[in-house]
C-alpha positions as CSV (number, residue, x, y, z in Angstrom):
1,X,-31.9,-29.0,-4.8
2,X,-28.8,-28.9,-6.9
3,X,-28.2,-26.0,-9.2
4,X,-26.7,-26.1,-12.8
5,X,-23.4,-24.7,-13.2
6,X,-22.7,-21.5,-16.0
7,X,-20.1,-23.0,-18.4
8,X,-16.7,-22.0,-18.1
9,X,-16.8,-20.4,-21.4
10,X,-20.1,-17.9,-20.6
11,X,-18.1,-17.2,-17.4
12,X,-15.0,-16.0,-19.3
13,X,-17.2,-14.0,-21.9
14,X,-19.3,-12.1,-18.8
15,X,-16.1,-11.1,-17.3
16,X,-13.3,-10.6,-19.9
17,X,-15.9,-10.2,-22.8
18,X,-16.9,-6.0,-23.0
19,X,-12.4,-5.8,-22.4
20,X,-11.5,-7.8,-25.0
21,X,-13.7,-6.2,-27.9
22,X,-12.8,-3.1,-27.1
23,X,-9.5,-3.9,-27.1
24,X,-9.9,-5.4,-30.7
25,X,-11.8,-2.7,-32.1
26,X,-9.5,0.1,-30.9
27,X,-6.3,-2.4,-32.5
28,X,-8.5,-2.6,-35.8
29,X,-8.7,1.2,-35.6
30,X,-5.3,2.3,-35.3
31,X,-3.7,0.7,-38.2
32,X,-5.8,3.5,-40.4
33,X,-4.9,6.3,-37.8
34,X,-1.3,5.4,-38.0
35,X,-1.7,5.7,-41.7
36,X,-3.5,8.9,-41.7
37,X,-0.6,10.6,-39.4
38,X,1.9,9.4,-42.0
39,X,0.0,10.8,-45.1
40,X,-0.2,14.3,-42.7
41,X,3.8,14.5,-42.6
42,X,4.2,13.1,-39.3
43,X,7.1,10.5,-39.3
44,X,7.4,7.2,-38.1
45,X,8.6,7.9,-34.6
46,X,5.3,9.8,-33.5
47,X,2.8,8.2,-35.8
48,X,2.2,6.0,-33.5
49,X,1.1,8.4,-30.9
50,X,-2.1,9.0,-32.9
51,X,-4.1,6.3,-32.5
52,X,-2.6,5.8,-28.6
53,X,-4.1,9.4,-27.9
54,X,-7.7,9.1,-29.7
55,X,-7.9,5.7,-27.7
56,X,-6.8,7.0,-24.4
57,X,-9.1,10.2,-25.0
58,X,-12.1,8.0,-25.4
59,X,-11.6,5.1,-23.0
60,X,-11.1,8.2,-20.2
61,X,-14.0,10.2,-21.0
62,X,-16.3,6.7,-21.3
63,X,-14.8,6.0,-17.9
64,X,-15.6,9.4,-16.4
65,X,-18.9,9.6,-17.8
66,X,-19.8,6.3,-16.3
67,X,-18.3,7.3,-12.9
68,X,-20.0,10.7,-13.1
69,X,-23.3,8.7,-14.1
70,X,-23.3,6.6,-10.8
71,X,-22.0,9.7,-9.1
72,X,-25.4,11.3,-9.5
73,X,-27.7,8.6,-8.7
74,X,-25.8,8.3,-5.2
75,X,-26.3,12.6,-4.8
76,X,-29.9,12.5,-6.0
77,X,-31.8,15.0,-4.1
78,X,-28.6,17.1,-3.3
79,X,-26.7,19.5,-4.3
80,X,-23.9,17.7,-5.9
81,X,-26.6,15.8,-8.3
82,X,-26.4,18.7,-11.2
83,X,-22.4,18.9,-10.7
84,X,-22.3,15.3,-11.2
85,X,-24.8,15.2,-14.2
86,X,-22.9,17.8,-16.1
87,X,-19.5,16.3,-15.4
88,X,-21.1,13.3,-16.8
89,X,-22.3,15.1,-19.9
90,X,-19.0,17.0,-20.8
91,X,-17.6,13.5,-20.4
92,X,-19.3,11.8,-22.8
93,X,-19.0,14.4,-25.2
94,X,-15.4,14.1,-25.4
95,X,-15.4,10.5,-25.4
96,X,-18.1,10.4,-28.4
97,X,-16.1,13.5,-30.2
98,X,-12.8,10.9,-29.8
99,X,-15.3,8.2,-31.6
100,X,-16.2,10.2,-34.0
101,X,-12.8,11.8,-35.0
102,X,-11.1,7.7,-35.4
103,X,-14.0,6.6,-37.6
104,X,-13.9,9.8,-39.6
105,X,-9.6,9.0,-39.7
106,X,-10.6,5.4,-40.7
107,X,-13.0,6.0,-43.8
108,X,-10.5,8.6,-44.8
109,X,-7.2,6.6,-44.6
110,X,-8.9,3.4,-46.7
111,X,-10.6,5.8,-49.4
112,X,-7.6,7.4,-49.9
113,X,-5.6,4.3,-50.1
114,X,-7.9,2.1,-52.7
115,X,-8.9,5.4,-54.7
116,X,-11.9,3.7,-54.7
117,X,-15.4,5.0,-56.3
118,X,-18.8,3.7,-56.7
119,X,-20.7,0.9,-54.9
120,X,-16.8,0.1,-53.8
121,X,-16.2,3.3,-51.9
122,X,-19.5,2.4,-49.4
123,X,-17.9,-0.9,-48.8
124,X,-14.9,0.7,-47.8
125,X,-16.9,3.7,-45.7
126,X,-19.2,1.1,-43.9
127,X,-16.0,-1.6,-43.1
128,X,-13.9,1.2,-41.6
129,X,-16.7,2.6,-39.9
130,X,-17.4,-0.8,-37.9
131,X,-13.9,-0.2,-35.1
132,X,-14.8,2.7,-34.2
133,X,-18.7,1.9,-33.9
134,X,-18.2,-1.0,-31.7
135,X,-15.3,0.7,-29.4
136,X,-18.0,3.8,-28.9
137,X,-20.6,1.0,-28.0
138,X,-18.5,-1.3,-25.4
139,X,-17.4,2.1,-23.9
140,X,-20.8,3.3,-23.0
141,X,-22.7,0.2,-21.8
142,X,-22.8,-0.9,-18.6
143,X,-20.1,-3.7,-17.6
144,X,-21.0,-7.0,-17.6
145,X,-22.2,-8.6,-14.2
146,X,-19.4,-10.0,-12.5
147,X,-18.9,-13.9,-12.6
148,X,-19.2,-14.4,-8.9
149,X,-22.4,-12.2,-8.7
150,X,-24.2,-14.2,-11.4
151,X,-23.5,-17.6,-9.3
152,X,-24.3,-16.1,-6.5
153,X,-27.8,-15.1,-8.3
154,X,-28.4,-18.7,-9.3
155,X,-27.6,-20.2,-6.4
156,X,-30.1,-18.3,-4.2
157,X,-32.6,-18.4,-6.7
158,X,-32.4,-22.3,-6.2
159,X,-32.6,-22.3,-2.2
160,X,-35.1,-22.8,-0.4
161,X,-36.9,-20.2,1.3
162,X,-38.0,-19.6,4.9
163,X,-41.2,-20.4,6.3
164,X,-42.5,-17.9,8.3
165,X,-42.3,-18.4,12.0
166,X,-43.8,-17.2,15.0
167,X,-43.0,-13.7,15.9
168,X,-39.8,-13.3,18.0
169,X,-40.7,-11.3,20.2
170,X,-40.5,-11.5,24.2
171,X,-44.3,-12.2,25.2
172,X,-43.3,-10.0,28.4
173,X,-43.1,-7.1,26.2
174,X,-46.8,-7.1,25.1
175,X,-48.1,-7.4,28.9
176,X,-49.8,-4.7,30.1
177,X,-47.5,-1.6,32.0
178,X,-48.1,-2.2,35.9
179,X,-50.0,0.3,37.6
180,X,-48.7,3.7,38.3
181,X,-48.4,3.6,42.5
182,X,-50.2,7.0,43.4
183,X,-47.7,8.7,46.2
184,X,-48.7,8.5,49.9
185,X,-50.1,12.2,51.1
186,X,-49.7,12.6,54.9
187,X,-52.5,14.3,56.6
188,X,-50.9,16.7,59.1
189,X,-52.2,18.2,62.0
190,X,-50.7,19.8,65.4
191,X,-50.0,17.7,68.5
192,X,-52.9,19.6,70.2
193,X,-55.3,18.7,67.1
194,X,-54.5,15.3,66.7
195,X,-54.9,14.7,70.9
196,X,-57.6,16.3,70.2
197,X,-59.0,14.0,67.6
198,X,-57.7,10.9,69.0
199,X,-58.8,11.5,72.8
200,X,-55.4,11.5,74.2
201,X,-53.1,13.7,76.1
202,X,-51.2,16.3,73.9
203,X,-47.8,14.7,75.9
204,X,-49.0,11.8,74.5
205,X,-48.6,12.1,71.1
206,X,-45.5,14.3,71.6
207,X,-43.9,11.4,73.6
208,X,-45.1,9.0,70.4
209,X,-43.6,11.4,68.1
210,X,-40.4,11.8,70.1
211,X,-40.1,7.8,70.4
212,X,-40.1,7.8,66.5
213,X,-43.9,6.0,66.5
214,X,-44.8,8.9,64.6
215,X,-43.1,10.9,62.2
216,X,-42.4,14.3,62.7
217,X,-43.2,17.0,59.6
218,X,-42.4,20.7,59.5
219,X,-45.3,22.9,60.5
220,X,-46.0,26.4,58.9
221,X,-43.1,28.1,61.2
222,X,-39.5,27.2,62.5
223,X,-41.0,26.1,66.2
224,X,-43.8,24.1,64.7
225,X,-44.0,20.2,64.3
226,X,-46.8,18.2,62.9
227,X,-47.9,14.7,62.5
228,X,-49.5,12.2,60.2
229,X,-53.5,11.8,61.4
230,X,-53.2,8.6,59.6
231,X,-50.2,7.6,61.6
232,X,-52.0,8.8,64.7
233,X,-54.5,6.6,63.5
234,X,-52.5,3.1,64.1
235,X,-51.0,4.9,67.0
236,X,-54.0,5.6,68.8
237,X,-57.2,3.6,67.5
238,X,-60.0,5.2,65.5
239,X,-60.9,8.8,65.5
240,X,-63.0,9.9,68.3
241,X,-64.5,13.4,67.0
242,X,-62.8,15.6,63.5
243,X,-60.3,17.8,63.9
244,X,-61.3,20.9,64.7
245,X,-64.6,20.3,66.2
């Protein structure tokens, strides 16, 4: 299914858009700051710096404020969240204070300059309010989504989605665990015993212990050597009377 395209010029505007107004309004703004230093004594040479430095102070405290912002959603649930959140804070107050100080250098500069009164002076207070205004604005919204990331959005909400298939997984895996061998227990008795038992010669089931057709186990001291009744058993035929009796 083929997807519609964002115009160039929406493209442009999400990416470039929140730089260039600010951009604007802080230009619109310093023209009244530069003004303002002048009437204050300050000559031409550093007048200049006035509206550079309320700009930079604002644009850095909106950008640390912002950085502190995401800063603390990343820490939440740690320690570092309240460092972060107050950082954040004392951010944006500076950044706001910076605001506030250019518009209030604006409004000043023009009413001083038109001597204006009356319905007049509002115009002039509510014009040269507008700069500073929008610059505080742009500074503390969120940026725009990039241009990539809002193709990539459209895109995928255009494709086609998966059906669900059979599981994946190896059918062996669900079979049932194979039983658990139980370990072979010898019953042991003495050579004499198990002749005994068996109806044979005591040499005889020495001999068939010696010649390895039985296996030979430790009995209760150093001298001592028993053997498997069950061996015996294969060895010799079937039990003739219980050990023991």
């Amino acid at each position: 299914m083929s997807t519609t395209r964002t115009p160039w010029h929406i493209r442009v505007a999400r990416k470039h858009g929140q730089t260039a107004v600010l951009y604007a309004a802080l230009a619109l703004s310093a023209p009244g700051e530069y003004q303002l230093a002048l009437i204050a004594g300050w000559g031409t040479s550093v007048a200049w710096l006035m509206p550079a430095v309320m700009s930079l102070y604002a644009a850095i405290g909106a950008s640390v404020a912002k950085a502190q912002k995401t800063a603390a959603r990343l820490a939440a649930g740690t320690p570092l969240e309240a460092d972060a959140k107050r950082r954040s804070r004392t951010a944006t107050t500076g950044a706001l204070i910076a605001l506030a100080m250019a518009t209030a250098a604006q409004i000043t500069e023009h009413v001083i300059a038109a001597s204006a009164v009356g319905p007049t002076l509002w115009v002039i207070v509510v014009v040269s309010a507008v700069p500073p205004i929008v610059a505080a604005h742009v500074l503390h919204i969120d940026p725009p989504v990039g241009v990539s990331d809002v193709e990539q959005l459209e895109a995928s909400a255009h494709e086609p989605q998966e059906a669900a298939g059979e599981p994946t997984e190896d059918p062996k895996g669900q079979l049932p665990a194979p039983p658990v061998e139980v370990p072979y227990v010898p019953v042991l008795a003495s050579y004499a015993d198990a002749a005994d038992a068996f109806g044979v010669a005591e040499p005889t089931v020495r001999g068939a212990a010696n010649d390895g057709r039985l296996k030979k186990y430790p009995g209760p001291t150093a001298n001592t050597v028993r053997v498997d009744m069950k061996q015996c058993h294969d060895v010799f035929g079937k039990t003739r009377r219980p050990v023991g009796t």
